[in-house]
C-alpha positions in Angstrom: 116.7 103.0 -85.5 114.4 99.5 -85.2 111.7 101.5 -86.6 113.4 103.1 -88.8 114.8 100.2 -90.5 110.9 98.3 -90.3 109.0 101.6 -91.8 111.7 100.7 -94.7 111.4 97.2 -94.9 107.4 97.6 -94.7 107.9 100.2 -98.1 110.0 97.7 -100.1 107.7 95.3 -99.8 104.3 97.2 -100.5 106.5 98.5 -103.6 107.6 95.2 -104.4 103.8 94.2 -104.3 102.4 97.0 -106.8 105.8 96.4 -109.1 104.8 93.2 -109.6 101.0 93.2 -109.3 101.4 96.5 -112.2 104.1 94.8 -115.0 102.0 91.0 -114.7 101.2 91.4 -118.3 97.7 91.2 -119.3 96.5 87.6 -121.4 96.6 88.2 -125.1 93.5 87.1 -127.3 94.1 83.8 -129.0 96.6 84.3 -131.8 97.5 82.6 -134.6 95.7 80.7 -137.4 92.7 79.2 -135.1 92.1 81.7 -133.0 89.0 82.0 -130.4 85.5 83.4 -132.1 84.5 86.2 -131.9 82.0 88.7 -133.2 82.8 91.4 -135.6 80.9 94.3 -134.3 83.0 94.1 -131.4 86.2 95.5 -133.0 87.7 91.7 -132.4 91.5 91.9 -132.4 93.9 89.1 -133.8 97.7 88.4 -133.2 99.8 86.2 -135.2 102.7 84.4 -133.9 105.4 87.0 -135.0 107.2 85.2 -137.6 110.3 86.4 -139.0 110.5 89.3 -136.4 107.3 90.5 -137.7 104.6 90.8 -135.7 100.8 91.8 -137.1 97.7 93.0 -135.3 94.7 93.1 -137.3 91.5 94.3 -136.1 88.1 94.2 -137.5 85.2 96.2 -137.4 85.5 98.6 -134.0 85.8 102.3 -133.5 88.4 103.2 -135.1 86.7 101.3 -138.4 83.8 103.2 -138.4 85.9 106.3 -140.2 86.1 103.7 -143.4 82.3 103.5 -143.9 81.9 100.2 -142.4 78.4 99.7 -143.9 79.8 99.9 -147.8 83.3 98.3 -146.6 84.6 95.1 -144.8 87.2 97.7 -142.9 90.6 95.8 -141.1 92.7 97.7 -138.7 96.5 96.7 -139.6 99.7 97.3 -137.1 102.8 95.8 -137.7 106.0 96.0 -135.9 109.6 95.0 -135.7 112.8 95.8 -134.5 114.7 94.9 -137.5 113.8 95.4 -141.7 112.0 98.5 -143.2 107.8 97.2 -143.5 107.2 100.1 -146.2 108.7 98.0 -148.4 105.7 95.8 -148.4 102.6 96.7 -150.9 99.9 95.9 -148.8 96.8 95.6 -151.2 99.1 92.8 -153.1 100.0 91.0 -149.9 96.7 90.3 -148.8 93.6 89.0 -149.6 89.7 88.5 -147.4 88.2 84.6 -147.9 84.6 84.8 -147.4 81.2 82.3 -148.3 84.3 80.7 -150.6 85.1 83.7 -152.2 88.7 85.5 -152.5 88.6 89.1 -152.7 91.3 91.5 -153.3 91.4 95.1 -151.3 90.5 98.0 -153.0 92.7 100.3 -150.9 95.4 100.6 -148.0 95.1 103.9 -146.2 97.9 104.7 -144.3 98.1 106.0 -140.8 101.9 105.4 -140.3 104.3 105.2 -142.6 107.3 104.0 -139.9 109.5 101.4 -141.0 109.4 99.3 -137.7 105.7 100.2 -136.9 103.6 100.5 -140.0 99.5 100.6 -139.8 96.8 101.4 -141.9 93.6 100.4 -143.0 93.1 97.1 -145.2 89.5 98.1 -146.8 87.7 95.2 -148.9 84.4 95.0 -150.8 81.2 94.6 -148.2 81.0 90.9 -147.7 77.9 89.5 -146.1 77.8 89.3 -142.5 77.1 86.1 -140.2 79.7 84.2 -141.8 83.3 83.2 -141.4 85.3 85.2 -142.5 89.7 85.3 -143.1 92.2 88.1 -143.9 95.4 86.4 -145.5 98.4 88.2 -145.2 101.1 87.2 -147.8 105.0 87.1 -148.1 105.8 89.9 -144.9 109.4 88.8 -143.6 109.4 85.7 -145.4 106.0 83.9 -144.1 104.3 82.2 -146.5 101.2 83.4 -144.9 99.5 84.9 -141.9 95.7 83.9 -141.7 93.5 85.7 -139.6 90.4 84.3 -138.7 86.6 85.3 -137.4 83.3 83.6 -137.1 79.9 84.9 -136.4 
């Protein structure tokens, strides 16, 4: 019975061990408006803070950009989420704007991947701007945030 009872105590603690070691959530990237540099070509991710129960992910350049012809395009990776609101109400190419060398430029499209109200993505896709410089997507007006800047520098 003694061993019985330390064969089970030995388990709950090995599964203990991996349970936590296994949900310790990874560190996030910088988020924010002064987030960490990084460099372009290296499909760099940014977080905002999740204001009004809105949180965005925007990444830009990476894999998954390189279907959005990259070379004629500054390409941004957009995923939104929230538990509460409907985020297809929001027209993305009038929400958003890409500062670069001084310059504001609007997008010329959004393509969509996912059209769910509480987890909305797509594609932000501005004119080519020239590389080596900082650069920041401005996200306008999304669950009343006056606006979410996302930075990179070279």
């Amino acid at each position: 019975m003694r061993a019985v009872i330390v064969a089970v105590l030995i388990g709950a603690v090995v599964f203990g061990g991996v349970y936590l070691f296994v949900s310790r959530p990874s560190p996030a990237p910088e988020q924010g408006a002064a987030p960490a540099a990084a460099s372009a070509a290296s499909g760099s991710v940014r977080r905002d803070q999740g204001e009004g129960g809105v949180e965005i992910e925007v990444t830009y350049g990476g894999p998954q950009a390189a279907r959005y012809e990259p070379d004629r395009y500054t390409v941004f990776i957009v995923a939104m989420t929230t538990h509460s609101g409907d985020l297809t109400r929001y027209d993305m190419v009038k929400v958003s704007e890409l500062r670069a060398g001084g310059r504001t430029f609007q997008p010329l499209r959004w393509v969509s991947t996912s059209d769910d109200s509480h987890h909305r993505s797509g594609v932000l896709i501005f004119p080519k701007v020239a590389s080596g410089q900082p650069i920041e997507l401005v996200i306008k007006t999304i669950a009343g945030a006056a606006a979410r800047t996302f930075r990179w520098t070279p």
